[in-house]
C-alpha positions in Angstrom: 0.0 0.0 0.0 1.0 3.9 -0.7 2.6 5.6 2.1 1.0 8.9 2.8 3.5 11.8 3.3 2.4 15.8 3.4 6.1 16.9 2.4 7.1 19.9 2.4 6.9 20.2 -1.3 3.4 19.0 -2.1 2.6 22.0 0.2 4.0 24.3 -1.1 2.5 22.8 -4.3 -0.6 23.6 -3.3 0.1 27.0 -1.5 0.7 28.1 -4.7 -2.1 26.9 -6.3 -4.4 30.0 -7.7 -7.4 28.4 -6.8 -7.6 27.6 -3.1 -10.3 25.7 -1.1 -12.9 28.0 0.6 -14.2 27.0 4.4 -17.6 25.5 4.6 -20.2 27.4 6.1 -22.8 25.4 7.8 -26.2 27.8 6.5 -27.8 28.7 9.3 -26.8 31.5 12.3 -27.2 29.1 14.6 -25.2 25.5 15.3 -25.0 23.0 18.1 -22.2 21.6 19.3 -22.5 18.5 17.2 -22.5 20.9 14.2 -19.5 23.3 15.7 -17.4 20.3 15.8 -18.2 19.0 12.5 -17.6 22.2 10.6 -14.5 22.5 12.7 -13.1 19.1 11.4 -14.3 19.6 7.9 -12.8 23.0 7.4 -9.1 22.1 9.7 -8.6 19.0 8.1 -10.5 17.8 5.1 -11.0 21.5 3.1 -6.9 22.0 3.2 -5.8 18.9 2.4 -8.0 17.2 0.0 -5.9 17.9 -2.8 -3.2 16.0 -0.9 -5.9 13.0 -0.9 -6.7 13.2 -4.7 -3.1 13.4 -5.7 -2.0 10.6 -3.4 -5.3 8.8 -4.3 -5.7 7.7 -0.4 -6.9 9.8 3.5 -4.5 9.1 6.0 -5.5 6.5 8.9 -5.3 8.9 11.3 -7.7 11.0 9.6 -10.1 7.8 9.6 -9.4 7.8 13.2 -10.0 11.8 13.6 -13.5 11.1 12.1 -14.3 8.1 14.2 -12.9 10.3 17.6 -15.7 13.0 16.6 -18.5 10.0 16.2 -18.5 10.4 12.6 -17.7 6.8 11.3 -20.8 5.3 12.3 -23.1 7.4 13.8 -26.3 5.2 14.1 -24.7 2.8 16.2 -26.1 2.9 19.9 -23.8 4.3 22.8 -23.4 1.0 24.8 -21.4 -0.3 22.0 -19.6 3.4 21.6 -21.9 5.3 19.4 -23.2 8.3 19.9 -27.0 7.0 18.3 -27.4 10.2 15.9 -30.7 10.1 13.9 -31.3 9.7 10.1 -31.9 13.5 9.7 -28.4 14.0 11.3 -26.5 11.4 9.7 -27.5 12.7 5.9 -26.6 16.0 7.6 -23.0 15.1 8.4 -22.5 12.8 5.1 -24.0 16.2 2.6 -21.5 18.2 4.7 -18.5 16.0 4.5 -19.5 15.7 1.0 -19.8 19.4 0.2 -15.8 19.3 1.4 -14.3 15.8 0.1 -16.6 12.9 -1.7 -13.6 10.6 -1.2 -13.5 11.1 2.7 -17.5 11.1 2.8 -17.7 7.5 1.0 -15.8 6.7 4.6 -19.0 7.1 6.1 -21.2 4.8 3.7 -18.8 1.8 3.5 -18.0 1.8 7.6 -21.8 2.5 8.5 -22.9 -0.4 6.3 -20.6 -2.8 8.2 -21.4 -1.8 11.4 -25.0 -2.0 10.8 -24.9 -4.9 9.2 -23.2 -6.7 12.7 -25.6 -4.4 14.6 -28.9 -5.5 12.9 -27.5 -9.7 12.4 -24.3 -10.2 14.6 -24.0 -12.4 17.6 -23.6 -10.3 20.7 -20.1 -11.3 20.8 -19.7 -10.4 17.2 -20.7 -6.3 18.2 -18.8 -6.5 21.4 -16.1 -7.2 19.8 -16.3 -5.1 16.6 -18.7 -2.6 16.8 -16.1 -0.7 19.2 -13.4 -1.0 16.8 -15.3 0.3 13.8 -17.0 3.1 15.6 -13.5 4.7 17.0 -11.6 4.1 13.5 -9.6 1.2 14.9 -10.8 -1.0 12.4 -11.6 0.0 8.9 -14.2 -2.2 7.0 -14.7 -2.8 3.4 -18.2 -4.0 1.7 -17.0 -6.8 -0.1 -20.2 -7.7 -2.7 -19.8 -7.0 -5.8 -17.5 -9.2 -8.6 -16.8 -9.1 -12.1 -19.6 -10.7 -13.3 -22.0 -9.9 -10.2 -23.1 -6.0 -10.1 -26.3 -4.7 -9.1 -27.3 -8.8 -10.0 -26.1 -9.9 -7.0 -27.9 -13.6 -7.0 -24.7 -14.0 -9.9 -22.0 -14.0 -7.6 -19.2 -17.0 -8.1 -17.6 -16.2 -4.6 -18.4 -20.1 -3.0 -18.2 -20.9 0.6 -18.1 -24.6 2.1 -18.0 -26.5 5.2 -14.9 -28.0 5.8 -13.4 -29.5 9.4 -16.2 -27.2 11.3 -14.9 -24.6 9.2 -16.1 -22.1 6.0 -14.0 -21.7 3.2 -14.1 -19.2 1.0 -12.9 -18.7 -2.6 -13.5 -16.5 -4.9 -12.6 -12.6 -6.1 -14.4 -9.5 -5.1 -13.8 -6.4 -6.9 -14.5 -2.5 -6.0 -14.3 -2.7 -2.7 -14.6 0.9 -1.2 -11.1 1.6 1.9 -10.4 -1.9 0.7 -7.0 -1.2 0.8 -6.6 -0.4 4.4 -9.7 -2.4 5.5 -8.6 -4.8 8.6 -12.2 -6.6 8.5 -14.3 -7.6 5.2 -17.8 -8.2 5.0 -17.7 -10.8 2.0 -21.3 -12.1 0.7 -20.7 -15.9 -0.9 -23.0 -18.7 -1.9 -23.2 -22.2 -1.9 -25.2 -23.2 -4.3 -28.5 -21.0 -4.5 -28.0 -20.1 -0.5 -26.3 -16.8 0.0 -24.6 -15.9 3.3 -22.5 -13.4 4.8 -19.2 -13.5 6.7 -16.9 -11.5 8.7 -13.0 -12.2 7.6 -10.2 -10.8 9.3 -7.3 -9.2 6.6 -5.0 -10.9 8.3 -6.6 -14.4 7.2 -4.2 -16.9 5.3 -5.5 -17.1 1.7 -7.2 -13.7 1.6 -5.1 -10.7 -0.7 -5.5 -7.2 -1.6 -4.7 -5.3 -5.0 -5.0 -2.0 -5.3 -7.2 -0.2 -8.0 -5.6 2.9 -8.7 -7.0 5.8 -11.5 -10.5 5.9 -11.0 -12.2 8.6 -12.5 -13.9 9.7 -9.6 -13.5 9.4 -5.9 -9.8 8.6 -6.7 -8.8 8.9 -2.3 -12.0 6.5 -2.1 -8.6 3.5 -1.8 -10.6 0.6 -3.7 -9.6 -2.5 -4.4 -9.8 -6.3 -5.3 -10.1 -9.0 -2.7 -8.9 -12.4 -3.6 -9.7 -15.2 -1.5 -8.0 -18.3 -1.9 -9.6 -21.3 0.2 -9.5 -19.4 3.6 -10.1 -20.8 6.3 -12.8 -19.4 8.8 -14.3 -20.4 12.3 -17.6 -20.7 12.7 -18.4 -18.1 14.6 -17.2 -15.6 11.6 -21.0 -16.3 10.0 -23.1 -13.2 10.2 -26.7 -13.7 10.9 -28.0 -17.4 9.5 -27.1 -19.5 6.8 -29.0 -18.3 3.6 -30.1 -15.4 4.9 -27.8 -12.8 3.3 -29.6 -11.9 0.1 -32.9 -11.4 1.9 -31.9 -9.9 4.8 -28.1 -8.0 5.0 -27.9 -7.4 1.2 -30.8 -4.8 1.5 -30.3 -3.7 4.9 -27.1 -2.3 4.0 -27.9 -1.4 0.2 -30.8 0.9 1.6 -28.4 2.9 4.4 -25.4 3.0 1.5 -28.4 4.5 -0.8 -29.1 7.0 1.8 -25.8 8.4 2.7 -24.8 8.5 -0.9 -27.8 10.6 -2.0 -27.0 12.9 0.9 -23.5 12.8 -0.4 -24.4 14.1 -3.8 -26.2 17.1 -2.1 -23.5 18.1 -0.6 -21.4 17.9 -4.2 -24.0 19.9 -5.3 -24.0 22.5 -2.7 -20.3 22.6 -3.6 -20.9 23.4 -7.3 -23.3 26.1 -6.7 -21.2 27.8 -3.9 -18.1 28.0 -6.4 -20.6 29.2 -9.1 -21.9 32.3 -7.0 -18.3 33.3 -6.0 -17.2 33.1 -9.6 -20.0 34.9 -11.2 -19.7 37.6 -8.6 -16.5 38.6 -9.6 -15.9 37.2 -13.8 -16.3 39.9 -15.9 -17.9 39.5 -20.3 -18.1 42.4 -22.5 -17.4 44.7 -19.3 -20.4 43.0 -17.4 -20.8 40.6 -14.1 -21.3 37.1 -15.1 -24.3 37.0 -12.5 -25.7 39.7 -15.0 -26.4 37.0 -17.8 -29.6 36.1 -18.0 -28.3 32.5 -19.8 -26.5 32.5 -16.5 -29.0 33.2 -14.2 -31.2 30.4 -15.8 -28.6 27.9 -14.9 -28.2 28.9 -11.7 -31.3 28.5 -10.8 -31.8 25.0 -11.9 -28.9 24.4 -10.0 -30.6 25.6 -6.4 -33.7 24.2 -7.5 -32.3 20.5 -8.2 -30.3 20.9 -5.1 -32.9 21.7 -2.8 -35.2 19.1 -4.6 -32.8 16.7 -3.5 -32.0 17.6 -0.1 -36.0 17.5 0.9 -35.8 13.9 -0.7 -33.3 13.0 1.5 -35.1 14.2 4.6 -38.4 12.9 3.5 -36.9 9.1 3.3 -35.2 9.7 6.3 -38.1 10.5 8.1 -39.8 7.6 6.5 -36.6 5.4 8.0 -37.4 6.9 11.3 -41.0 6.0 11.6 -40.7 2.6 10.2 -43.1 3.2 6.9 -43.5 0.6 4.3 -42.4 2.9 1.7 -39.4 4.5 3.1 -37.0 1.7 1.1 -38.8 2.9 -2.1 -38.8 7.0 -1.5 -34.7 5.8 -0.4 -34.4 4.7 -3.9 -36.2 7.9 -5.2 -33.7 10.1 -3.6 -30.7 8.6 -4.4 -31.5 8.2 -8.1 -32.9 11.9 -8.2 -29.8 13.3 -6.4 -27.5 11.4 -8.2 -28.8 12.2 -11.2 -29.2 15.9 -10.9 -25.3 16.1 -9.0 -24.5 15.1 -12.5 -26.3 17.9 -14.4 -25.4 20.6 -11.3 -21.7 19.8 -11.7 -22.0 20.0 -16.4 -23.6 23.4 -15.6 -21.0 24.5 -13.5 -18.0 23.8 -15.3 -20.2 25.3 -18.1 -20.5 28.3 -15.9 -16.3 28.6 -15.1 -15.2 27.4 -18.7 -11.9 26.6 -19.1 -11.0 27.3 -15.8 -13.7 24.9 -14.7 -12.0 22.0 -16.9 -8.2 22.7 -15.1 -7.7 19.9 -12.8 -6.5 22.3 -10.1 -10.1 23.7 -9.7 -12.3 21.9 -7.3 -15.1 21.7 -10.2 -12.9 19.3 -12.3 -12.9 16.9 -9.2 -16.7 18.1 -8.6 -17.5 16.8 -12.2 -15.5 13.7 -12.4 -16.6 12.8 -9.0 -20.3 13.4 -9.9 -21.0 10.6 -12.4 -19.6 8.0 -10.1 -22.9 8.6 -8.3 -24.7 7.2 -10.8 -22.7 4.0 -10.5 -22.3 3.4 -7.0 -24.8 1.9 -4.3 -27.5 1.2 -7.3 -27.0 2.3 -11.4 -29.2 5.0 -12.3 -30.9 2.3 -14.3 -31.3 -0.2 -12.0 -33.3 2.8 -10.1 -35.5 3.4 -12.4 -36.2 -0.5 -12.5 -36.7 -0.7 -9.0 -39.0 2.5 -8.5 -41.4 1.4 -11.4 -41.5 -2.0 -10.0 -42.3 -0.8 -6.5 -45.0 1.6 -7.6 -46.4 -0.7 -10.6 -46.5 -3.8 -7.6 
């Protein structure tokens, strides 16, 4: 794995950078304490170094570790197990902020909350003593090991087998895309034997079990994924999460649906980004001896920009309230915000390097990495396609 260094001459590199970061503001006058601290983190340690993180394509552990210290990494977890038990309106509050700042750091938040919950909702109480802890302070970094080559958003297709062997599993098989995968000390890995699916909790550290790193993404390059290989290892019984055969039912969706959540708030927060760069740049870029803002062509995009924006944020808050009182539909109005943020991040972040031009295409503008990181949206936790298959179904059903 990449060693991290801030040297002295990727700071200066950036010190001289035209275009610097700008601190976060949270939008209201007035902030809790939660919120102090959050804005405080965001803009002392993500907002100055996140070019450091793209460039180096990985976050430092100890910034893992800083996030975890604050009660960022998994939020939703209760307090006897080390949580601080935020709710849903909260969480997406934290992820569209961190997002707003870093989407790389943010995706943090979706891969080690889908873990933890997953242990929470279907572990042993031994399993959460043990790693709920761990994961909620940073100590342990975990990686959502599903998807495969050949096995997407069809997860029923996955070739990753798992047998019983001595009063042992064993696993073997590949995962691919795996999110902090390259500093992830436990895996969540999904396998099946024959049509039953099941989950298990593997240690890095496990004989047979390797890591390659995926380097050049387009987007979310300090997201550190990577391919898991898993060549007959060995695991004890007690590594099973919940029950045999109960993983696609069960797990899968339960942590699909909170991934879907903190993305969509995610994208908000990219879009927030996009328009607050847009304002300052209009403000100030002058055409034919007149402010940008002036434009009427201008002003139009603008304003589907704060429209989509705010369109998404209240869908976010609706399914979280949904989440919170235990509706029926709140899995379906989950879906409906994720595809609608995601899709309109995309459109926020064209018209905004539309907006800046060619200074919006230079990779040492934040609305290059807003743009590239943007369509990975559409991708991640659910294809925009997929979506639209699953919304249809669930209202034509």
């Amino acid at each position: 794995m990449r060693i991290l260094k801030q040297s002295t001459e990727l700071r200066s590199l950036f010190q001289k950078r035209k275009i610097a970061s700008s601190k976060l503001k949270w939008g209201v006058c007035t902030m809790s304490f939660v919120e102090q601290e959050l804005m405080r983190f965001i803009n002392e340690i993500i907002v100055p170094n996140v070019d450091t993180y793209e460039l180096q394509e990985a976050i430092p552990l100890d910034v893992i570790r800083a996030m975890g210290d604050r009660g960022l990494l998994c939020p939703l977890i209760p307090k006897n197990y080390g949580g601080v038990e935020y709710d849903l309106q909260t969480i997406g509050r934290i992820n569209e902020k961190i997002g707003q700042a870093s989407a790389s750091v943010r995706s943090v938040l979706t891969v080690q909350g889908m873990v933890s919950l997953a242990i929470l909702k279907f572990g042993t109480e031994a399993q959460k003593e043990k790693w709920l802890p761990k994961l909620v302070s940073g100590k342990v970094v975990g990686g959502f090991a599903l998807a495969e080559e050949e096995a997407g958003c069809d997860s029923s297709n996955l070739s990753t087998t798992y047998t019983e062997v001595d009063e042992e599993y064993e696993l073997v098989g590949k995962k691919t895309w795996v999110t902090m995968g390259q500093v992830a000390s436990l895996f969540l890995v999904f396998a099946r034997s024959g049509e039953e699916y099941s989950a298990f909790l593997v240690e890095k550290d496990r004989i047979g079990l390797q890591v390659e790193d995926v380097t050049g993404m387009l987007g979310l390059r300090a997201s550190m994924v990577a391919n898991v290989t898993l060549d007959n290892v060995r695991l004890p019984k007690e590594s099973l999460l919940g029950r045999l055969g109960s993983a696609l039912r069960f797990i899968v969706p339960t942590c699909l649906d909170y991934g879907r959540y903190t993305v969509a708030c995610g994208c908000v927060g990219l879009s927030q980004a996009c328009i607050d760069v847009c304002y300052s740049y209009v403000e100030k870029r002058k055409q034919f001896g007149t402010k940008l803002k002036d434009f009427q062509m201008i002003q139009r995009m603008l304003a589907k920009m704060v429209t989509q924006t705010k369109a998404s944020r209240l869908l976010c808050q609706n399914a979280a309230k949904l989440k919170e009182e235990e509706d029926f539909g709140a899995i379906t109005d989950t879906c409906v915000a994720k595809y609608y943020a995601s899709t309109s991040v995309n459109e926020v972040a064209s018209m905004a390097v539309q907006i800046l031009g060619a200074n919006g295409c230079l990779n040492e503008h934040p609305v290059e990495r807003y743009f590239r990181d943007a369509k990975l949206f559409e991708i991640i936790e659910g294809s925009t396609q997929i979506l639209e298959i699953m919304i249809a179904n669930n209202y034509l059903g």
